[in-house]
C-alpha positions as CSV (number, residue, x, y, z in Angstrom):
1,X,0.0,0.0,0.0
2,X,1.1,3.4,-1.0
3,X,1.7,5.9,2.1
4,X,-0.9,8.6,2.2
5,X,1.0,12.1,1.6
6,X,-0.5,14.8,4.0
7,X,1.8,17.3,2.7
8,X,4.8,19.9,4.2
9,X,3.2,21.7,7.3
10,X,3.7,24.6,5.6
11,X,0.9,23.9,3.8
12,X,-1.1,22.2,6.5
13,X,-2.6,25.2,8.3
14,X,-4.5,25.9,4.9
15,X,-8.0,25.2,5.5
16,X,-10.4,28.0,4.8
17,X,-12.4,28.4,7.5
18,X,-15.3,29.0,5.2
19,X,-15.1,25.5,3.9
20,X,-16.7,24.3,7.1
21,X,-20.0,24.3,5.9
22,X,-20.4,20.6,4.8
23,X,-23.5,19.6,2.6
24,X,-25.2,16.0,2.2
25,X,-28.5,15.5,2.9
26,X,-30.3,17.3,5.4
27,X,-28.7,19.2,8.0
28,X,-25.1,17.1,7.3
29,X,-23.6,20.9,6.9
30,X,-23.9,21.6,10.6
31,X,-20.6,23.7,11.6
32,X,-19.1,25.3,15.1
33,X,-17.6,28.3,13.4
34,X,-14.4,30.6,15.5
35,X,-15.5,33.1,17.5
36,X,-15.3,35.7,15.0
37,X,-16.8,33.7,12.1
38,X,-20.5,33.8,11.5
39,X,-21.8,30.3,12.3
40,X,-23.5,28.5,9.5
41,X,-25.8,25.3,9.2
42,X,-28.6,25.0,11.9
43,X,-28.3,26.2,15.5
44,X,-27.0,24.2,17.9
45,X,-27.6,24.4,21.6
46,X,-27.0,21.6,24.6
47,X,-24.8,19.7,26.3
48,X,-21.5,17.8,24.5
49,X,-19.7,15.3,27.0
50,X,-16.4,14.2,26.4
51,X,-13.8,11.6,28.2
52,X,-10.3,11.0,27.4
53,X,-7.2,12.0,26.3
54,X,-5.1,13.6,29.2
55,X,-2.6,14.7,26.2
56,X,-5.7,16.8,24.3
57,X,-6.3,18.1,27.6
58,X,-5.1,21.8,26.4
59,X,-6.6,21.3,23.1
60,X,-9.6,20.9,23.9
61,X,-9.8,23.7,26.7
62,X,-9.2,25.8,23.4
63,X,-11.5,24.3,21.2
64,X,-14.2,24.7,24.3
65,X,-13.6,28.0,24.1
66,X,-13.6,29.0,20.5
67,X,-16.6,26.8,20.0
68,X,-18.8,27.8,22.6
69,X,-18.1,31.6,22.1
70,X,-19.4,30.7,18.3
71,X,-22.6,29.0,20.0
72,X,-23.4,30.7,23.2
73,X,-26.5,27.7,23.4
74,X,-23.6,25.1,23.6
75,X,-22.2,24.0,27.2
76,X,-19.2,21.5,26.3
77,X,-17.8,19.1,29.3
78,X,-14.4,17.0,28.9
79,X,-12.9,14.6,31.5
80,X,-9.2,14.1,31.0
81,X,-9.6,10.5,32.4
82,X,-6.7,8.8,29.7
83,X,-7.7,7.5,26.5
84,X,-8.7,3.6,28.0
85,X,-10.8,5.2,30.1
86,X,-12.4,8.1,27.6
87,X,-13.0,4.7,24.9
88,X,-14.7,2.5,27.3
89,X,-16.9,5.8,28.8
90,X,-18.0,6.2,25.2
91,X,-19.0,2.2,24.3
92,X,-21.0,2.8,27.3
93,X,-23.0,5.2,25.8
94,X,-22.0,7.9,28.6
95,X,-20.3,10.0,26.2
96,X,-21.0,11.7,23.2
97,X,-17.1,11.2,22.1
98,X,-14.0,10.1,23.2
99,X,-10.4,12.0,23.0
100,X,-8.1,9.0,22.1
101,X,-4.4,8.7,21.5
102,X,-5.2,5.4,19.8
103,X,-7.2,3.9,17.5
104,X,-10.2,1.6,18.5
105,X,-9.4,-1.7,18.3
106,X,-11.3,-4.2,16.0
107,X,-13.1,-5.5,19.5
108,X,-13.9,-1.7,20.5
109,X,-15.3,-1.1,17.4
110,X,-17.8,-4.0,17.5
111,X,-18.4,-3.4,20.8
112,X,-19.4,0.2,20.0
113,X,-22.0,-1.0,17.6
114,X,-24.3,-1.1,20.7
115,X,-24.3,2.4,20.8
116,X,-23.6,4.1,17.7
117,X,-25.9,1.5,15.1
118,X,-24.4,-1.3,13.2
119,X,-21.8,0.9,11.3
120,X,-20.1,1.2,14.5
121,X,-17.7,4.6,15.5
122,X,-14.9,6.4,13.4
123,X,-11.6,7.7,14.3
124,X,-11.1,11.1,13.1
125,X,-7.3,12.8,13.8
126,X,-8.3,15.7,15.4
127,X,-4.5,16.1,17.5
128,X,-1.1,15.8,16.4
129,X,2.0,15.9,18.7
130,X,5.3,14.7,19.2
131,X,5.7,12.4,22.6
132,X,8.5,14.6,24.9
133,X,11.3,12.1,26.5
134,X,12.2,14.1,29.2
135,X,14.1,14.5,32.2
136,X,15.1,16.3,35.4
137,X,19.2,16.7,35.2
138,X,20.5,19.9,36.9
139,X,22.4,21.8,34.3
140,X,21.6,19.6,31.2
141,X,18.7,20.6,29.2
142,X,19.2,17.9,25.8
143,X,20.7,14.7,25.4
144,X,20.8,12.7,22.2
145,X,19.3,9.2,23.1
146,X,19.2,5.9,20.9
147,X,16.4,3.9,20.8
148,X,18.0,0.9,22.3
149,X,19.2,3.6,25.1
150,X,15.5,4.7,26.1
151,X,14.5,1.1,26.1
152,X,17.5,0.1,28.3
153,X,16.7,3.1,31.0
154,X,12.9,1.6,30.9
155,X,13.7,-1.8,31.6
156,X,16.3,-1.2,34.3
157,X,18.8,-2.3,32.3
158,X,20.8,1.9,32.4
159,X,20.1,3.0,35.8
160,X,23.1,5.9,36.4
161,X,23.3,8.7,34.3
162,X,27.0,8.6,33.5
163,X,26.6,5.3,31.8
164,X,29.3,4.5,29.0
165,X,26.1,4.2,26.6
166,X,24.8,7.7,27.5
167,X,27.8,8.9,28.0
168,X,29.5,8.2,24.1
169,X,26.6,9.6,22.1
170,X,27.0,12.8,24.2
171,X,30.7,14.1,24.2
172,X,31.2,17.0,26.8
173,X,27.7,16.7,28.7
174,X,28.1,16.8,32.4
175,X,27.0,13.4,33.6
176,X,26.2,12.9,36.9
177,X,26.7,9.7,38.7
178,X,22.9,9.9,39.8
179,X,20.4,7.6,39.5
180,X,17.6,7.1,36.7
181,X,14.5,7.1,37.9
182,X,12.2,6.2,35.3
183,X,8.6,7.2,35.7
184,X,5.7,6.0,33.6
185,X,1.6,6.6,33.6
186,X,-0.3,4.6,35.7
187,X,-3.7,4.9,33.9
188,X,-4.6,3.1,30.7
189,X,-2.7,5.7,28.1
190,X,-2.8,6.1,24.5
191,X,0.5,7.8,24.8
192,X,1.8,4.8,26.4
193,X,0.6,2.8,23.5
194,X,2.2,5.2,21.2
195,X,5.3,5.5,23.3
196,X,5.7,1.8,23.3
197,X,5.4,1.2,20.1
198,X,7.9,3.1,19.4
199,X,9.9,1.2,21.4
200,X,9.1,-2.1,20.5
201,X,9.4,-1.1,16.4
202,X,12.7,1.3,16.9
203,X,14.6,-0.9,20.0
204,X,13.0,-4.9,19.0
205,X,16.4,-6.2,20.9
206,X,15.9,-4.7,23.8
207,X,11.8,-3.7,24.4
208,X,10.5,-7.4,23.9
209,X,6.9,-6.3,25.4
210,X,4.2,-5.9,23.1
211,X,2.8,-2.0,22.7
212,X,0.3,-1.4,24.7
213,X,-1.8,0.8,26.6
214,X,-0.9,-0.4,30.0
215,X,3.0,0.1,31.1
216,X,4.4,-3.3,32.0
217,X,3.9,-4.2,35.6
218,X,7.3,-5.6,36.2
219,X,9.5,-2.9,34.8
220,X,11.2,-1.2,37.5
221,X,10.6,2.9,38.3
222,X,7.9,5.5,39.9
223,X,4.1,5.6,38.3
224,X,2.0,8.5,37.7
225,X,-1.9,9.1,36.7
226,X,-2.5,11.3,33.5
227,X,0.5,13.2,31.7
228,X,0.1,16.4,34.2
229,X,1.0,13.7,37.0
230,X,3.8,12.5,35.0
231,X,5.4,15.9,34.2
232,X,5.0,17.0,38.4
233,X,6.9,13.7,39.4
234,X,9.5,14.5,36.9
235,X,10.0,18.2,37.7
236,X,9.6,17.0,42.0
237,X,12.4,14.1,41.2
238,X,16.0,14.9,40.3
239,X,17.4,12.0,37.9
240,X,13.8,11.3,36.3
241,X,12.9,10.2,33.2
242,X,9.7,9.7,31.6
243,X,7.9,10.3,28.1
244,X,4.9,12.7,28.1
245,X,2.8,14.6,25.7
246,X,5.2,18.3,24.0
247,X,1.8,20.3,25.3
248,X,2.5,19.5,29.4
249,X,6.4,19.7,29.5
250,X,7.3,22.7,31.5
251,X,11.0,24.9,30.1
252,X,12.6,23.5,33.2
253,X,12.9,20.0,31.8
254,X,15.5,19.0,29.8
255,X,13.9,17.2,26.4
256,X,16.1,14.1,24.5
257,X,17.2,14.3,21.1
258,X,16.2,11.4,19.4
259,X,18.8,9.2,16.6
260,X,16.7,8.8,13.8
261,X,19.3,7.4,10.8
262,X,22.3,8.3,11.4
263,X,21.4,11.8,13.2
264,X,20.0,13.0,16.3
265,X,16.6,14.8,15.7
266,X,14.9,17.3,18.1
267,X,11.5,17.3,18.9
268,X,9.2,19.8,16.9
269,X,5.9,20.2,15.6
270,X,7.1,19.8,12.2
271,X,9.1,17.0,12.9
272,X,5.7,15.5,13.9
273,X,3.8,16.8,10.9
274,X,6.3,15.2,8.8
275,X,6.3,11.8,10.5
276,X,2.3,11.7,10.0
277,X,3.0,12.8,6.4
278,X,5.0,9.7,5.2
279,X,2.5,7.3,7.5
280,X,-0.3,4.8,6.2
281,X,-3.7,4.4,6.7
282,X,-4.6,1.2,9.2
283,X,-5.4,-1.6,7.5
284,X,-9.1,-3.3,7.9
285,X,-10.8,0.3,8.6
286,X,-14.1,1.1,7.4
287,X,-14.1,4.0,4.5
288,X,-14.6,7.3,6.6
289,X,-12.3,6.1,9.1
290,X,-9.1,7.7,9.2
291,X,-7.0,5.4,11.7
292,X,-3.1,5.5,11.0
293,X,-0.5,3.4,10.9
294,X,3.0,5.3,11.8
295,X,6.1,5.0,10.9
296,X,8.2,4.4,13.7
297,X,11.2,3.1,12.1
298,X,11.8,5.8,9.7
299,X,15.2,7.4,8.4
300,X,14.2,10.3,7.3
301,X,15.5,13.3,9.6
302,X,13.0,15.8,9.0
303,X,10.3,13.6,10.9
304,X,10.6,12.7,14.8
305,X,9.1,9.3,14.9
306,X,8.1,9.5,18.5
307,X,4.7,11.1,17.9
308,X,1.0,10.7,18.4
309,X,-2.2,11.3,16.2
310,X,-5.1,11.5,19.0
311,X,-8.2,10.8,17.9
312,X,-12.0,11.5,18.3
313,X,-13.7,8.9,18.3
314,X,-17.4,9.3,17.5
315,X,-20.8,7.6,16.5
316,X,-21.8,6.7,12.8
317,X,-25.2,7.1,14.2
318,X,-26.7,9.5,16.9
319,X,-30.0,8.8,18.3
320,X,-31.6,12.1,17.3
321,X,-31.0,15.1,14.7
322,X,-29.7,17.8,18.1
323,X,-27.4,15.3,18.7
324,X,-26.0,14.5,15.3
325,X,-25.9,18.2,14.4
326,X,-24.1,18.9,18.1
327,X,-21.3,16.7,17.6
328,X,-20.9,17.5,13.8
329,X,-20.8,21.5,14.5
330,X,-17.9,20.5,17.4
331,X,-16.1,18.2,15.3
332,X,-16.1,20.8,12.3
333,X,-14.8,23.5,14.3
334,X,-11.9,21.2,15.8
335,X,-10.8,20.0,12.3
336,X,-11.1,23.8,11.1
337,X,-8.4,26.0,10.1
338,X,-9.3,28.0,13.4
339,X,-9.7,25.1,15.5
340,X,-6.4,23.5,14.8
341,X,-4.7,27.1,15.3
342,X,-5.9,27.6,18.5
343,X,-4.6,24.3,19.3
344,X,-1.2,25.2,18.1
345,X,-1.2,28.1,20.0
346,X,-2.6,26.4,23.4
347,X,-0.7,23.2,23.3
348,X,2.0,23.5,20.9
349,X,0.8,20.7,18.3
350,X,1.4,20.6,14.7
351,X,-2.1,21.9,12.3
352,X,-3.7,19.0,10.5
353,X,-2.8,19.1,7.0
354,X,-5.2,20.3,4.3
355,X,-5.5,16.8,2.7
356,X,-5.7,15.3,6.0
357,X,-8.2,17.8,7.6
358,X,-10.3,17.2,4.2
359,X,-11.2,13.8,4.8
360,X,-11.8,14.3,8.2
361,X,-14.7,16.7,6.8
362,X,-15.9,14.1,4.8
363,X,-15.6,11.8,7.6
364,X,-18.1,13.5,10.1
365,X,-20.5,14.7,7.1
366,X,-21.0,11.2,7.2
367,X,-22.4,10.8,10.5
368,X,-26.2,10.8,10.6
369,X,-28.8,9.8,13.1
370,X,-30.1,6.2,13.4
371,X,-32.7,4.9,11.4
């Protein structure tokens, strides 16, 4: 299968924001407009719920507020409760969406029939942002870090800071001989997912776990809940390391660079925009889902391969036309030239490109309510 292009980010930030209006049949052109748009497609007013995604967490505070400025009848709620727990609060029915730093799985999507009607939910990229390895080392602020190096801190198997291995990929760094203490989330994560499959494509020799949502219970090292208590353990603990989401690391941690080829890369939101570029749709996804396979392994030093897409997960179906319409004029604005700008701005992430915001369009002019 050919990789998908999404295109250079500086082209990605080029959706009009008058393109929001969306027509198919009926009121499929509902829209949240910015603040100092004029809204088109029907009125919406009520109450959108939301669980997930402790990494969108600063997204969506600015998408709330855009939006809602744009629909003064609209009250939107969001619990940052991980992505595990934002997927499973939307199969339930509890939600109107989920913020998700992974994909449903083929079981979650069947399950989700339940709710949303027999086509099921879609993922739609809403979020794109490189995952931060970071670290609490007075007087260092970078280090460049192999794969195999990261894994080897995880795992136990690097546990003092002047190690030989970090020690010959960083000529003249002041090493302390202090101890690594790794720290990981202790909630169901979808940047854990990402994170560690990272590791287990990049590192195979050394990270023999599977990726997965859940950090492995016998891997030495302090846990945390959500990527804001990740990122206070870090800055409270000298000698920690962790990975967290760009938008939550603070300027007082120092941030890895990561070998990617030959080179160290450092993280950026167009490194991140570039590794989505060169990426593949998931294989076995319905046609208006927009799942993605990334490339992990990559050797291109323009991308920084440790990034995540996060999702919003939502219903095919909605049981009535205010709900459809609701969660159509929310997922418009988010996906909007506007929307993904004051992202950017709030939480550092890189803009959907134009392609890739396109089909995302088409993707939630799609959903309708349940026959």
């Amino acid at each position: 299968m050919k990789a998908i292009r999404f295109g250079r980010l500086s082209a990605v930030a080029v959706v009009a924001a008058g393109a929001l209006a969306l027509s198919a049949c009926g009121s499929d052109n509902a829209t949240g407009s910015s603040a100092s748009s004029t809204p088109s497609g029907p009125k919406v007013t009520g109450t959108l719920t939301g669980t997930g995604s402790s990494a969108q967490s600063a997204a969506v505070d600015a998408w709330k507020q855009g939006f809602t400025q744009a629909n003064s009848g609209v009250t939107v709620q969001y619990s940052p409760d991980g992505s595990g727990a934002g997927r499973k609060t939307f199969i339930s029915g509890a939600s109107q969406f989920a913020g998700s730093d992974a994909a449903m799985t083929t079981d979650e999507l069947n399950s989700a029939k339940a709710v949303c009607g027999p086509d099921g939910a879609l993922d739609i990229p809403v979020y794109i942002s490189p995952i931060a390895v970071t670290f609490n080392l007075p007087g260092v602020t970078s280090l460049n870090l192999s794969a195999d190096t990261i894994a080897k801190i995880f795992r136990g198997q690097i546990s003092k800071w002047n190690d030989p291995a970090i020690a010959a990929d960083n000529s003249g760094a002041n090493l302390p001989d202090l101890k690594i203490t790794p720290v990981h989330r202790s909630d169901d994560s979808g940047t854990t997912q990402n994170f560690t499959e990272y590791l287990a494509k990049a590192a195979p020799s050394v990270w023999t776990d599977k990726s997965s949502q859940t950090w492995p219970a016998s891997l030495p090292g302090e846990n945390a809940k959500g990527t804001s208590g990740v990122v206070k353990t870090v800055t409270d603990t000298q000698g920690a390391f962790a990975y967290a989401d760009d938008s939550a690391v603070g300027g007082s941690l120092g941030k890895a660079k990561i070998k990617v080829g030959s080179q160290f890369v450092a993280l950026s939101a167009e490194g991140a925009a570039k590794a989505v570029e060169i990426s593949k749709p998931a294989d076995g996804r319905a046609a208006n889902d927009l799942a993605l396979n990334l490339d992990r392994t990559t050797t291109d030093t323009s991308a920084y391969p440790i990034v995540l897409v996060s999702y919003h997960v939502v219903c095919t179906a909605y049981k009535d036309q205010a709900t459809a319409d609701l969660v159509k004029a929310w997922e418009n604005y988010v996906v909007s030239d506007a929307g993904q700008k004051a992202a950017a701005s709030a939480a550092k992430s890189a803009p959907l490109s134009s392609a890739l915001a396109a089909k995302a369009k088409t993707a939630i002019a799609s959903i309708k309510v349940k026959s």
